[in-house]
LOGUKE-889571 format. One record per residue (C-alpha): residue number from 1; residue in one letter; chain; z, x, y. Coordinates in steps of 0.001 Angstrom, whole numbers, plus 500000, padded with zeros to 6 digits. Last residue first. Layout:
# residues N
     i   aa   ch       c3       c1       c2
   NUM    A    A        Z        X        Y
...
This chain:
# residues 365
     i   aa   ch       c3       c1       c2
   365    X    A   512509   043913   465869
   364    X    A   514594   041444   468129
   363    X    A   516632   040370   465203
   362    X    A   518832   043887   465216
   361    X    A   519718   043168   469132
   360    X    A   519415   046306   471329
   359    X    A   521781   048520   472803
   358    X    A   519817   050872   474945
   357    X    A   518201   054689   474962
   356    X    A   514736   052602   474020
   355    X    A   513344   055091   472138
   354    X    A   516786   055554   470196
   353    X    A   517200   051511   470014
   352    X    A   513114   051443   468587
   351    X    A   514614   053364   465703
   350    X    A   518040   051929   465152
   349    X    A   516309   048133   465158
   348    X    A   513593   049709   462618
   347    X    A   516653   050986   460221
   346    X    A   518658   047367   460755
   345    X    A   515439   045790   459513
   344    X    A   515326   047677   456566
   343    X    A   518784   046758   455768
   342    X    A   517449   042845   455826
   341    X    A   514723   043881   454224
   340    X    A   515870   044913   451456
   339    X    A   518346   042095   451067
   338    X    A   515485   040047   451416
   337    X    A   514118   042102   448441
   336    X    A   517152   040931   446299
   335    X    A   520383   042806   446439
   334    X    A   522257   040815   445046
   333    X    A   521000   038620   441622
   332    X    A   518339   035946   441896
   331    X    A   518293   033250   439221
   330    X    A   515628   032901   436565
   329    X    A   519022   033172   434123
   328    X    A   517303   035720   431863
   327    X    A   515400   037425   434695
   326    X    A   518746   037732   436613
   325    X    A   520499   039058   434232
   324    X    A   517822   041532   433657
   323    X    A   518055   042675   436637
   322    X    A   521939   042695   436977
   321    X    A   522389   044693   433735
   320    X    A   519569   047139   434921
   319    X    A   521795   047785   438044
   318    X    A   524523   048058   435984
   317    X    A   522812   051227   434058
   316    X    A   521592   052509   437265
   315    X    A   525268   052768   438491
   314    X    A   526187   054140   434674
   313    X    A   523588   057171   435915
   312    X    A   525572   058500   438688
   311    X    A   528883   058237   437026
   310    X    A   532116   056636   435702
   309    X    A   535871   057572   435567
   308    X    A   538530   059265   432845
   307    X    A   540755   057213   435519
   306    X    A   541447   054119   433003
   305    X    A   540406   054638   429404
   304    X    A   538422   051743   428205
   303    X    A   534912   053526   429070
   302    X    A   531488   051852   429788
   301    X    A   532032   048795   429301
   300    X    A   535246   048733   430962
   299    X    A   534081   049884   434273
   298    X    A   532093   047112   435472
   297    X    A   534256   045707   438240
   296    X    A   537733   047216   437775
   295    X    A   540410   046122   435566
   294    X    A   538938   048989   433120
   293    X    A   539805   051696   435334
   292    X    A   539292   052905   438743
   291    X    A   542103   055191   440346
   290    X    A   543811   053677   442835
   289    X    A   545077   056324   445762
   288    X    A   547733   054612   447810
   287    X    A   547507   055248   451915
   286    X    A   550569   055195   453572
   285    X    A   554097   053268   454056
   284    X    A   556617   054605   451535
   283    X    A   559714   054618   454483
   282    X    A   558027   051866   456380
   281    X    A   558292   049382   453360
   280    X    A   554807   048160   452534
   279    X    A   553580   045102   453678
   278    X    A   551418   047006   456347
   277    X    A   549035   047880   453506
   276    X    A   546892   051087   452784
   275    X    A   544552   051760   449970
   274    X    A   542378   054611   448844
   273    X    A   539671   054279   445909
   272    X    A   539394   056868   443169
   271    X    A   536539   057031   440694
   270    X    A   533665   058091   443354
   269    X    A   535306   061023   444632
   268    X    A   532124   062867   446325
   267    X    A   531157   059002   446915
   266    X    A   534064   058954   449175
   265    X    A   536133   055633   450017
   264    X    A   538994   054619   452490
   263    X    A   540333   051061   452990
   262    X    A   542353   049871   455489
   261    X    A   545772   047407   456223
   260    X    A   547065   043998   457637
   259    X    A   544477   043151   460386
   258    X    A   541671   045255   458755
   257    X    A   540134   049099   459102
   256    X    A   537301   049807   456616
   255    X    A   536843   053561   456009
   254    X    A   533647   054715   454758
   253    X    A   531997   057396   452516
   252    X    A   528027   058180   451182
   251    X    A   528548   062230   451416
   250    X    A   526765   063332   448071
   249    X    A   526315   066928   448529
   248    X    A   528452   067807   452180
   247    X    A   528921   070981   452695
   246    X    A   526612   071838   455760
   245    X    A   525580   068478   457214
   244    X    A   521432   069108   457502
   243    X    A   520290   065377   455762
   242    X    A   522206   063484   458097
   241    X    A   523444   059514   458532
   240    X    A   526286   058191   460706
   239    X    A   528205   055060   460820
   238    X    A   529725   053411   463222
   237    X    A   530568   049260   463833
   236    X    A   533032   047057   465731
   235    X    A   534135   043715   464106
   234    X    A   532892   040782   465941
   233    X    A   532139   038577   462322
   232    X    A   528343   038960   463662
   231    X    A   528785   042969   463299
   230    X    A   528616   045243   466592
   229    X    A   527133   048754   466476
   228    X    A   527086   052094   466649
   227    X    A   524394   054507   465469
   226    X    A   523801   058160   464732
   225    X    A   521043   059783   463174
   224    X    A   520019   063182   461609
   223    X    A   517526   064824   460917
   222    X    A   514459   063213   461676
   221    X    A   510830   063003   461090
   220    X    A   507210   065325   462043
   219    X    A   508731   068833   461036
   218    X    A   505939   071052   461483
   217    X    A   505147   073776   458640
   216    X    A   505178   076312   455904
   215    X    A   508657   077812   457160
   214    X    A   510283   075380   459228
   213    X    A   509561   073595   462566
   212    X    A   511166   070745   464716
   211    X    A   515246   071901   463320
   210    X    A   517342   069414   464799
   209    X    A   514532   066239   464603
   208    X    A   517107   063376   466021
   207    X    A   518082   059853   466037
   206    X    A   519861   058351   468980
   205    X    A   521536   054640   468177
   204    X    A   523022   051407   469921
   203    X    A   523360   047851   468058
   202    X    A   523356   044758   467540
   201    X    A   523954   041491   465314
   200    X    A   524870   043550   462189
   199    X    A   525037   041038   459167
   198    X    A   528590   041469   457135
   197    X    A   531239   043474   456128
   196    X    A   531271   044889   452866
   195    X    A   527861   044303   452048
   194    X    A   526325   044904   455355
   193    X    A   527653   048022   455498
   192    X    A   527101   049374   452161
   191    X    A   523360   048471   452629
   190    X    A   523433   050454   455738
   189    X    A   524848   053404   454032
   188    X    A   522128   053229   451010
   187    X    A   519398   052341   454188
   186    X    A   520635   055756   455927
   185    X    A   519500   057909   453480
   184    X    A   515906   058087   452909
   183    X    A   514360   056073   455992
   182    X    A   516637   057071   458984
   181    X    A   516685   060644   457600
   180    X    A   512817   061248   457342
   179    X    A   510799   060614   454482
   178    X    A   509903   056471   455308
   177    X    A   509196   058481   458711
   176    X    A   506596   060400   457930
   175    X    A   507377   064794   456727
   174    X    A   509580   066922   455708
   173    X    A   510802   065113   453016
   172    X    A   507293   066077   451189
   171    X    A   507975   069489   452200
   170    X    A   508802   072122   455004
   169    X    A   510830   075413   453815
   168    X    A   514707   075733   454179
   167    X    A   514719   078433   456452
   166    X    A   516730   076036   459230
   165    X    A   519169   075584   456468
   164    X    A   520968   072028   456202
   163    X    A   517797   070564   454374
   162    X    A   519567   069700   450962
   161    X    A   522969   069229   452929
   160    X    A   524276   065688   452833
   159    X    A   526084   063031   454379
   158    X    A   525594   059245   454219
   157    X    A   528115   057749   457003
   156    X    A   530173   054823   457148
   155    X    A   532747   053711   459933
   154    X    A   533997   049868   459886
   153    X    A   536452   048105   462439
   152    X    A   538070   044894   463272
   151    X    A   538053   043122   459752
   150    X    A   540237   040242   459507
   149    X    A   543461   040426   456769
   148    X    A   543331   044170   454326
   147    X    A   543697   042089   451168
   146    X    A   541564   039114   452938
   145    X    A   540034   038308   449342
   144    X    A   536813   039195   450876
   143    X    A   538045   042844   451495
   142    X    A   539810   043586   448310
   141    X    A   536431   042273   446578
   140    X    A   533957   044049   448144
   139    X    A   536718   047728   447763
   138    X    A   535995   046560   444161
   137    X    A   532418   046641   444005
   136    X    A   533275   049605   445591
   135    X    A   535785   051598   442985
   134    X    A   533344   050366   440221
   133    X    A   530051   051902   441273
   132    X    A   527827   049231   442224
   131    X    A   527554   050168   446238
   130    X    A   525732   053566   445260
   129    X    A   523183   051927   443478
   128    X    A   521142   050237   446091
   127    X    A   517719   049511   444322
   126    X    A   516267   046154   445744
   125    X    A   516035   043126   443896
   124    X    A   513414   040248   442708
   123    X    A   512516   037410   440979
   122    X    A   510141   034980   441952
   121    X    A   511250   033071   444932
   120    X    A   508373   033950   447066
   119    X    A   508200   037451   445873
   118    X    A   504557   038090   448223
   117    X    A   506566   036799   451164
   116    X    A   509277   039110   450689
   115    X    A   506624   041702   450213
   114    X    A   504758   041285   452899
   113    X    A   508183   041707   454958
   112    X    A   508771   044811   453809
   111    X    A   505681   046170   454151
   110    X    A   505751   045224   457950
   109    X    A   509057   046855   457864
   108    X    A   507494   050177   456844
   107    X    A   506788   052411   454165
   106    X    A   508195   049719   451274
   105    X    A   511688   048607   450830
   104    X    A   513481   051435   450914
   103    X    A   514474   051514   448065
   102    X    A   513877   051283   444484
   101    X    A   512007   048249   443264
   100    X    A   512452   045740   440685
    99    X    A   510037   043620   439952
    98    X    A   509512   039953   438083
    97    X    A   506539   039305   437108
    96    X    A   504416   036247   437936
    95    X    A   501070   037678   437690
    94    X    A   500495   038101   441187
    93    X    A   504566   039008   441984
    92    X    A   503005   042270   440099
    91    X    A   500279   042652   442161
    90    X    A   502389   042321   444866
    89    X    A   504787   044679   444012
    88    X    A   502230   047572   443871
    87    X    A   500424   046734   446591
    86    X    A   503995   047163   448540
    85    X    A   505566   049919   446683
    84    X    A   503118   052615   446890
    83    X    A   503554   053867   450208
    82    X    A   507378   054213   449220
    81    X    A   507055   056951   446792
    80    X    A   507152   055903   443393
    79    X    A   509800   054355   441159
    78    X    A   508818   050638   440687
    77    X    A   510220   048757   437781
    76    X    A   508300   046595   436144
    75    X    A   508856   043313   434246
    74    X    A   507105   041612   430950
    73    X    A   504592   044675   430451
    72    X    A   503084   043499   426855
    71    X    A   500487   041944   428967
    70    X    A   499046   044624   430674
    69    X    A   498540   043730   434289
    68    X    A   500980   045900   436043
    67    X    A   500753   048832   433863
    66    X    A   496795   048926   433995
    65    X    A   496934   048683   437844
    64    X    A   499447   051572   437839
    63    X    A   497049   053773   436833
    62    X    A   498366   057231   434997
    61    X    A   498792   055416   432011
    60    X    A   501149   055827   429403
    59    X    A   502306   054182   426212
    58    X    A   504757   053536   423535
    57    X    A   507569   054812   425998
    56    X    A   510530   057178   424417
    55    X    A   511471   059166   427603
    54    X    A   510370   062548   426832
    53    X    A   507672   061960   425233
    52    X    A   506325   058828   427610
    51    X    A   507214   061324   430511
    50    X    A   504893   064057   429067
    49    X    A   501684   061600   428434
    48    X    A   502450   060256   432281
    47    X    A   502838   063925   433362
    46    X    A   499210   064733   431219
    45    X    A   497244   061621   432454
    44    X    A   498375   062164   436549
    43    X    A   500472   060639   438891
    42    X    A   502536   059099   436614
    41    X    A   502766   055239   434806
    40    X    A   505419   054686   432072
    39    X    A   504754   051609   429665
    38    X    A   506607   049541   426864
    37    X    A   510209   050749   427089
    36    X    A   511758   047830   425233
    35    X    A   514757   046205   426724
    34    X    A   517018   044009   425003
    33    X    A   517437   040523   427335
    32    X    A   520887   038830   425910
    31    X    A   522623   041973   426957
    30    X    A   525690   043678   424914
    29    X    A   526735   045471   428141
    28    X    A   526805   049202   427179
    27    X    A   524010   048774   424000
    26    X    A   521855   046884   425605
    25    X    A   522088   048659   428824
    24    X    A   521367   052014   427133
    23    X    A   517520   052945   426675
    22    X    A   517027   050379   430200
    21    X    A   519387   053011   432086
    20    X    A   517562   055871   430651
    19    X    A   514331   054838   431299
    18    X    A   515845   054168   435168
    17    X    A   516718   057301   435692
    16    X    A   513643   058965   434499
    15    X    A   511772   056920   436808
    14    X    A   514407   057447   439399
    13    X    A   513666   061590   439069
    12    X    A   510359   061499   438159
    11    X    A   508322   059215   435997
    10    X    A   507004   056758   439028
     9    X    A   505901   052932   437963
     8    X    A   508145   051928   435023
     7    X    A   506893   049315   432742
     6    X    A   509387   047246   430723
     5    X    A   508987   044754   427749
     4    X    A   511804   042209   427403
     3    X    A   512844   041560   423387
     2    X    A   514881   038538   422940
     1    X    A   518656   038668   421637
Protein backbone atom coordinates (compact mmCIF):
# COMPACT_ATOMS: atom_id res chain seq x y z
CA UNK A 1 0.00 0.00 0.00
CA UNK A 2 1.50 3.57 -1.01
CA UNK A 3 0.43 6.68 0.62
CA UNK A 4 -1.51 9.29 -2.04
CA UNK A 5 -1.78 12.82 -0.62
CA UNK A 6 -5.17 14.61 -1.33
CA UNK A 7 -6.18 18.29 -1.51
CA UNK A 8 -9.76 19.17 -1.63
CA UNK A 9 -10.70 22.53 -3.21
CA UNK A 10 -14.35 23.60 -1.61
CA UNK A 11 -15.10 22.41 2.26
CA UNK A 12 -18.83 22.46 2.01
CA UNK A 13 -21.20 20.08 1.30
CA UNK A 14 -19.10 17.86 -1.61
CA UNK A 15 -15.94 18.88 0.10
CA UNK A 16 -17.10 17.33 3.14
CA UNK A 17 -18.35 14.51 1.10
CA UNK A 18 -15.56 13.75 -0.48
CA UNK A 19 -13.13 13.87 2.96
CA UNK A 20 -15.26 11.37 4.05
CA UNK A 21 -15.16 9.19 1.08
CA UNK A 22 -11.16 9.36 0.91
CA UNK A 23 -11.26 8.73 5.25
CA UNK A 24 -13.03 5.31 4.22
CA UNK A 25 -12.13 3.93 0.76
CA UNK A 26 -9.17 2.21 2.12
CA UNK A 27 -10.75 0.61 4.51
CA UNK A 28 -14.24 -0.37 2.28
CA UNK A 29 -12.28 -1.51 -0.84
CA UNK A 30 -8.86 -2.57 0.52
CA UNK A 31 -7.12 0.02 -2.07
CA UNK A 32 -3.57 -0.22 -3.23
CA UNK A 33 -3.50 3.88 -3.18
CA UNK A 34 -4.31 4.82 0.85
CA UNK A 35 -5.38 8.24 0.97
CA UNK A 36 -4.00 10.87 3.22
CA UNK A 37 -6.00 14.05 3.68
CA UNK A 38 -3.10 16.46 3.16
CA UNK A 39 -4.88 19.89 2.36
CA UNK A 40 -8.50 21.50 2.46
CA UNK A 41 -8.82 24.94 0.76
CA UNK A 42 -12.14 27.40 1.83
CA UNK A 43 -13.18 30.60 1.11
CA UNK A 44 -11.78 32.12 3.93
CA UNK A 45 -8.67 31.33 6.76
CA UNK A 46 -11.13 30.53 9.65
CA UNK A 47 -13.74 27.96 7.41
CA UNK A 48 -10.58 26.37 5.91
CA UNK A 49 -9.02 26.15 9.74
CA UNK A 50 -12.72 24.73 10.76
CA UNK A 51 -12.99 22.20 7.85
CA UNK A 52 -9.36 20.83 8.51
CA UNK A 53 -10.90 20.14 12.31
CA UNK A 54 -13.61 18.73 11.40
CA UNK A 55 -12.43 16.69 8.63
CA UNK A 56 -8.95 15.48 9.83
CA UNK A 57 -6.60 17.54 7.17
CA UNK A 58 -2.93 18.44 8.31
CA UNK A 59 -3.39 21.73 6.71
CA UNK A 60 -5.48 24.55 5.33
CA UNK A 61 -5.27 27.30 3.11
CA UNK A 62 -7.77 29.50 1.98
CA UNK A 63 -5.76 29.84 -1.62
CA UNK A 64 -6.18 27.29 -3.84
CA UNK A 65 -2.92 28.19 -5.64
CA UNK A 66 -0.99 26.99 -2.52
CA UNK A 67 -3.05 23.61 -2.56
CA UNK A 68 -2.42 23.00 -6.11
CA UNK A 69 1.26 23.49 -6.09
CA UNK A 70 2.29 22.11 -2.75
CA UNK A 71 4.12 19.17 -3.17
CA UNK A 72 2.77 16.88 -0.61
CA UNK A 73 -0.70 17.43 -2.66
CA UNK A 74 -0.37 14.25 -5.05
CA UNK A 75 -4.16 14.71 -6.54
CA UNK A 76 -6.98 17.24 -5.90
CA UNK A 77 -10.30 17.14 -5.82
CA UNK A 78 -12.26 20.15 -6.83
CA UNK A 79 -15.46 21.05 -4.84
CA UNK A 80 -16.16 24.72 -5.52
CA UNK A 81 -18.56 26.48 -7.47
CA UNK A 82 -18.23 25.97 -11.09
CA UNK A 83 -16.40 29.37 -11.99
CA UNK A 84 -13.62 27.99 -10.23
CA UNK A 85 -13.12 24.76 -11.84
CA UNK A 86 -11.43 25.60 -14.99
CA UNK A 87 -8.15 27.68 -13.69
CA UNK A 88 -8.28 25.53 -11.10
CA UNK A 89 -7.89 22.25 -13.11
CA UNK A 90 -5.48 23.58 -15.22
CA UNK A 91 -3.11 24.48 -12.88
CA UNK A 92 -3.30 21.30 -11.59
CA UNK A 93 -3.03 19.33 -15.16
CA UNK A 94 0.23 22.05 -15.03
CA UNK A 95 2.01 20.11 -12.62
CA UNK A 96 0.95 16.82 -13.80
CA UNK A 97 -1.77 16.02 -11.25
CA UNK A 98 -4.35 14.18 -11.65
CA UNK A 99 -8.00 15.95 -10.76
CA UNK A 100 -11.09 15.09 -10.03
CA UNK A 101 -13.82 17.45 -10.40
CA UNK A 102 -17.46 17.60 -9.45
CA UNK A 103 -19.81 18.52 -12.07
CA UNK A 104 -20.69 20.36 -14.30
CA UNK A 105 -17.82 20.64 -16.00
CA UNK A 106 -16.84 24.17 -15.56
CA UNK A 107 -19.31 27.52 -16.04
CA UNK A 108 -19.66 26.99 -19.54
CA UNK A 109 -18.90 24.68 -22.47
CA UNK A 110 -16.06 26.79 -23.51
CA UNK A 111 -14.65 25.85 -19.98
CA UNK A 112 -15.30 22.58 -20.65
CA UNK A 113 -13.56 22.20 -23.50
CA UNK A 114 -10.31 24.12 -22.11
CA UNK A 115 -10.22 21.76 -19.82
CA UNK A 116 -10.25 18.65 -21.89
CA UNK A 117 -7.50 20.12 -23.67
CA UNK A 118 -5.69 21.25 -20.54
CA UNK A 119 -6.07 17.09 -19.22
CA UNK A 120 -4.52 15.93 -22.37
CA UNK A 121 -4.43 12.38 -21.35
CA UNK A 122 -3.49 13.01 -17.82
CA UNK A 123 -5.88 11.68 -15.57
CA UNK A 124 -9.12 12.75 -15.11
CA UNK A 125 -13.06 12.20 -14.24
CA UNK A 126 -16.11 13.94 -13.74
CA UNK A 127 -18.35 13.61 -10.54
CA UNK A 128 -21.64 11.71 -11.51
CA UNK A 129 -22.51 9.76 -8.46
CA UNK A 130 -25.91 8.97 -8.84
CA UNK A 131 -25.23 6.40 -11.80
CA UNK A 132 -22.68 4.31 -9.31
CA UNK A 133 -25.15 3.22 -6.92
CA UNK A 134 -25.42 -0.54 -7.16
CA UNK A 135 -29.02 -1.05 -8.55
CA UNK A 136 -27.70 1.17 -11.78
CA UNK A 137 -24.47 0.07 -12.43
CA UNK A 138 -26.48 -2.89 -12.68
CA UNK A 139 -29.52 -1.68 -14.72
CA UNK A 140 -25.80 -0.77 -17.30
CA UNK A 141 -25.20 -4.14 -17.28
CA UNK A 142 -28.83 -5.77 -17.85
CA UNK A 143 -29.03 -3.45 -20.74
CA UNK A 144 -25.66 -4.16 -22.56
CA UNK A 145 -26.07 -7.78 -22.01
CA UNK A 146 -29.32 -7.39 -24.30
CA UNK A 147 -31.51 -8.58 -21.08
CA UNK A 148 -34.30 -6.26 -22.18
CA UNK A 149 -33.22 -7.02 -26.45
CA UNK A 150 -32.74 -3.41 -28.61
CA UNK A 151 -33.53 -0.31 -26.92
CA UNK A 152 -36.52 1.71 -28.50
CA UNK A 153 -37.28 4.08 -25.77
CA UNK A 154 -35.73 5.92 -22.63
CA UNK A 155 -37.55 8.58 -20.19
CA UNK A 156 -35.39 10.16 -17.29
CA UNK A 157 -36.07 13.04 -15.26
CA UNK A 158 -34.19 14.73 -12.11
CA UNK A 159 -37.01 15.96 -9.83
CA UNK A 160 -36.92 18.00 -6.91
CA UNK A 161 -38.54 20.59 -4.70
CA UNK A 162 -35.94 22.90 -2.81
CA UNK A 163 -37.30 25.98 -4.85
CA UNK A 164 -40.96 24.62 -5.39
CA UNK A 165 -42.41 27.70 -3.29
CA UNK A 166 -42.79 30.93 -5.08
CA UNK A 167 -41.78 32.58 -1.37
CA UNK A 168 -38.84 30.63 -1.34
CA UNK A 169 -36.29 33.59 -1.18
CA UNK A 170 -33.65 34.35 -4.16
CA UNK A 171 -30.02 32.91 -3.66
CA UNK A 172 -26.90 31.69 -5.04
CA UNK A 173 -29.18 29.04 -7.14
CA UNK A 174 -31.08 31.80 -8.03
CA UNK A 175 -29.01 33.12 -10.12
CA UNK A 176 -26.35 32.39 -13.84
CA UNK A 177 -26.96 29.71 -15.72
CA UNK A 178 -24.27 27.04 -14.39
CA UNK A 179 -27.02 27.71 -11.13
CA UNK A 180 -30.04 27.35 -12.97
CA UNK A 181 -31.93 23.97 -13.64
CA UNK A 182 -30.31 23.03 -16.98
CA UNK A 183 -26.84 23.41 -15.27
CA UNK A 184 -27.39 21.83 -11.64
CA UNK A 185 -29.57 18.98 -12.27
CA UNK A 186 -30.08 18.04 -15.55
CA UNK A 187 -26.27 17.01 -16.36
CA UNK A 188 -26.70 13.94 -13.41
CA UNK A 189 -29.90 12.86 -15.68
CA UNK A 190 -28.09 13.43 -18.84
CA UNK A 191 -25.14 11.53 -17.71
CA UNK A 192 -27.55 8.62 -16.85
CA UNK A 193 -28.72 8.82 -20.30
CA UNK A 194 -25.89 8.58 -22.15
CA UNK A 195 -24.63 5.84 -20.02
CA UNK A 196 -27.32 3.54 -20.35
CA UNK A 197 -28.09 4.18 -23.76
CA UNK A 198 -25.85 5.92 -25.76
CA UNK A 199 -24.66 9.44 -27.52
CA UNK A 200 -27.77 11.74 -28.24
CA UNK A 201 -27.56 12.79 -31.94
CA UNK A 202 -30.51 15.46 -31.56
CA UNK A 203 -32.79 16.93 -29.99
CA UNK A 204 -35.88 19.38 -29.15
CA UNK A 205 -36.25 21.32 -25.71
CA UNK A 206 -38.14 24.55 -23.93
CA UNK A 207 -36.60 25.57 -20.67
CA UNK A 208 -38.33 27.84 -18.39
CA UNK A 209 -38.02 30.66 -15.42
CA UNK A 210 -41.74 29.71 -13.60
CA UNK A 211 -41.42 31.95 -10.84
CA UNK A 212 -39.14 35.37 -12.56
CA UNK A 213 -38.97 37.10 -9.05
CA UNK A 214 -38.79 36.02 -5.36
CA UNK A 215 -38.39 37.63 -2.18
CA UNK A 216 -34.83 39.44 -2.10
CA UNK A 217 -34.60 39.41 -5.82
CA UNK A 218 -34.75 38.66 -9.77
CA UNK A 219 -34.63 35.25 -10.90
CA UNK A 220 -32.04 35.43 -13.88
CA UNK A 221 -32.04 31.10 -14.70
CA UNK A 222 -34.49 28.39 -15.09
CA UNK A 223 -36.84 26.22 -13.54
CA UNK A 224 -37.52 23.72 -15.18
CA UNK A 225 -36.70 22.03 -18.57
CA UNK A 226 -37.99 19.63 -20.86
CA UNK A 227 -36.33 17.89 -23.77
CA UNK A 228 -36.87 15.08 -26.28
CA UNK A 229 -34.64 13.59 -28.27
CA UNK A 230 -33.25 10.94 -30.63
CA UNK A 231 -30.15 8.64 -29.55
CA UNK A 232 -27.49 7.48 -32.38
CA UNK A 233 -28.65 3.67 -31.67
CA UNK A 234 -32.38 5.29 -33.07
CA UNK A 235 -34.02 4.80 -29.81
CA UNK A 236 -36.42 7.70 -28.91
CA UNK A 237 -35.49 9.97 -25.99
CA UNK A 238 -37.40 12.17 -22.85
CA UNK A 239 -36.37 13.24 -19.92
CA UNK A 240 -37.28 16.10 -17.80
CA UNK A 241 -35.43 18.22 -15.22
CA UNK A 242 -37.09 20.74 -12.33
CA UNK A 243 -36.04 22.26 -9.28
CA UNK A 244 -40.00 23.50 -8.27
CA UNK A 245 -41.74 19.68 -8.53
CA UNK A 246 -43.73 19.69 -5.29
CA UNK A 247 -42.85 16.28 -3.53
CA UNK A 248 -40.27 15.17 -5.14
CA UNK A 249 -36.61 15.24 -2.85
CA UNK A 250 -34.29 13.20 -4.80
CA UNK A 251 -36.30 12.49 -8.11
CA UNK A 252 -33.27 11.15 -10.51
CA UNK A 253 -35.65 8.01 -12.12
CA UNK A 254 -36.00 6.35 -15.59
CA UNK A 255 -37.67 3.67 -17.35
CA UNK A 256 -35.81 1.95 -20.22
CA UNK A 257 -38.22 0.21 -22.65
CA UNK A 258 -36.40 -2.80 -24.87
CA UNK A 259 -37.44 -5.41 -27.52
CA UNK A 260 -37.99 -8.22 -24.92
CA UNK A 261 -38.74 -6.24 -21.63
CA UNK A 262 -38.06 -2.64 -19.42
CA UNK A 263 -36.41 -1.39 -16.70
CA UNK A 264 -37.72 1.02 -14.01
CA UNK A 265 -35.50 2.92 -11.40
CA UNK A 266 -36.07 5.71 -8.59
CA UNK A 267 -33.31 7.32 -6.76
CA UNK A 268 -36.04 7.91 -3.86
CA UNK A 269 -35.73 3.87 -3.80
CA UNK A 270 -32.25 3.55 -4.65
CA UNK A 271 -31.76 -0.26 -3.34
CA UNK A 272 -34.53 -1.79 -5.41
CA UNK A 273 -34.44 -2.09 -9.18
CA UNK A 274 -37.68 -3.13 -11.28
CA UNK A 275 -37.63 -5.71 -14.01
CA UNK A 276 -39.95 -6.91 -16.66
CA UNK A 277 -39.44 -9.76 -19.30
CA UNK A 278 -41.68 -11.06 -22.10
CA UNK A 279 -40.25 -14.63 -21.30
CA UNK A 280 -42.31 -14.80 -18.50
CA UNK A 281 -45.47 -16.89 -18.43
CA UNK A 282 -48.51 -14.53 -19.16
CA UNK A 283 -50.24 -15.49 -15.98
CA UNK A 284 -46.97 -14.00 -13.66
CA UNK A 285 -46.03 -11.53 -16.40
CA UNK A 286 -45.07 -7.97 -14.72
CA UNK A 287 -42.54 -6.01 -13.35
CA UNK A 288 -40.11 -7.97 -10.60
CA UNK A 289 -38.68 -5.80 -7.87
CA UNK A 290 -34.74 -6.92 -7.28
CA UNK A 291 -33.47 -5.78 -4.36
CA UNK A 292 -29.60 -4.98 -4.53
CA UNK A 293 -27.32 -7.16 -2.68
CA UNK A 294 -23.93 -8.38 -2.69
CA UNK A 295 -24.16 -9.90 -6.43
CA UNK A 296 -24.54 -6.40 -7.38
CA UNK A 297 -21.87 -3.97 -8.62
CA UNK A 298 -20.14 -2.60 -5.55
CA UNK A 299 -22.42 -3.54 -2.90
CA UNK A 300 -20.59 -6.20 -1.11
CA UNK A 301 -17.98 -4.11 0.28
CA UNK A 302 -19.91 -2.21 1.86
CA UNK A 303 -22.52 -4.63 3.41
CA UNK A 304 -22.86 -8.61 2.86
CA UNK A 305 -26.46 -8.61 3.75
CA UNK A 306 -28.58 -8.37 0.62
CA UNK A 307 -31.52 -5.59 0.67
CA UNK A 308 -30.22 -3.87 4.09
CA UNK A 309 -29.07 -1.36 0.97
CA UNK A 310 -26.45 1.43 0.34
CA UNK A 311 -26.39 5.27 0.41
CA UNK A 312 -25.59 8.74 -0.63
CA UNK A 313 -22.18 8.82 0.70
CA UNK A 314 -21.01 4.95 -0.33
CA UNK A 315 -21.60 6.54 -4.13
CA UNK A 316 -18.76 9.04 -3.27
CA UNK A 317 -16.93 6.32 -1.64
CA UNK A 318 -16.83 4.28 -5.18
CA UNK A 319 -16.22 7.20 -6.89
CA UNK A 320 -12.93 7.64 -4.85
CA UNK A 321 -12.29 3.84 -5.55
CA UNK A 322 -12.44 4.57 -9.31
CA UNK A 323 -10.09 7.67 -8.98
CA UNK A 324 -7.67 6.29 -7.41
CA UNK A 325 -7.85 3.25 -9.49
CA UNK A 326 -7.26 5.03 -12.13
CA UNK A 327 -4.21 6.98 -10.78
CA UNK A 328 -2.68 3.65 -9.73
CA UNK A 329 -3.15 1.99 -13.13
CA UNK A 330 -2.37 5.60 -15.11
CA UNK A 331 -5.46 4.50 -16.99
CA UNK A 332 -8.63 6.56 -17.33
CA UNK A 333 -11.70 5.36 -15.47
CA UNK A 334 -15.60 6.48 -16.73
CA UNK A 335 -16.59 9.38 -16.50
CA UNK A 336 -13.51 11.24 -17.52
CA UNK A 337 -13.70 15.04 -18.36
CA UNK A 338 -14.68 14.14 -21.99
CA UNK A 339 -17.41 12.48 -20.47
CA UNK A 340 -18.07 15.85 -18.92
CA UNK A 341 -18.21 17.40 -21.69
CA UNK A 342 -19.88 15.28 -23.64
CA UNK A 343 -23.13 15.78 -21.13
CA UNK A 344 -22.23 19.33 -21.08
CA UNK A 345 -22.61 19.53 -24.56
CA UNK A 346 -26.06 17.97 -24.58
CA UNK A 347 -27.02 20.94 -21.81
CA UNK A 348 -25.74 23.84 -24.41
CA UNK A 349 -27.55 21.85 -27.43
CA UNK A 350 -30.97 21.99 -25.04
CA UNK A 351 -30.29 25.64 -24.48
CA UNK A 352 -29.72 27.15 -27.89
CA UNK A 353 -32.77 24.30 -29.03
CA UNK A 354 -35.26 26.39 -26.59
CA UNK A 355 -34.07 29.78 -28.30
CA UNK A 356 -34.21 28.27 -31.37
CA UNK A 357 -37.97 26.60 -30.84
CA UNK A 358 -36.38 23.67 -33.29
CA UNK A 359 -34.83 20.27 -33.18
CA UNK A 360 -31.31 20.78 -33.41
CA UNK A 361 -28.30 18.41 -33.73
CA UNK A 362 -26.23 18.01 -30.23
CA UNK A 363 -22.72 18.38 -32.42
CA UNK A 364 -23.82 21.59 -33.95
CA UNK A 365 -23.08 23.52 -30.59
Amino acid sequence: MTEIGIGIVGGGYMGKAHAVAMSAVGAVFNTALRPRLEMICASSPQSAERYRQAFGFARATSDWKSLVNDPKVDAIVIATPQEFHRQIAQAAFALNKPVFCEKPLGASLADSRAMVKAADGQISMTGFNYIRTPASQFARKLIADGAIGDVTWFRGEHTEDFLADPQSPANWRTDGDANGTMGDLAPHMINGALALIGPISSLIAEVETVHPTRPGGTVTNDDHGQVMCRFENGAMGQMYFSRISHGRKMGYAYEVTGTKGAIRFDQEDQNALWLYSMDEPEETRGFRKILTGPAHPDYEPFCQGPGHGTGYQDQIIIEARDFLRAIETKTPVWPTFQDGLDVNQVVAAALASSRAKAWIDVDSV
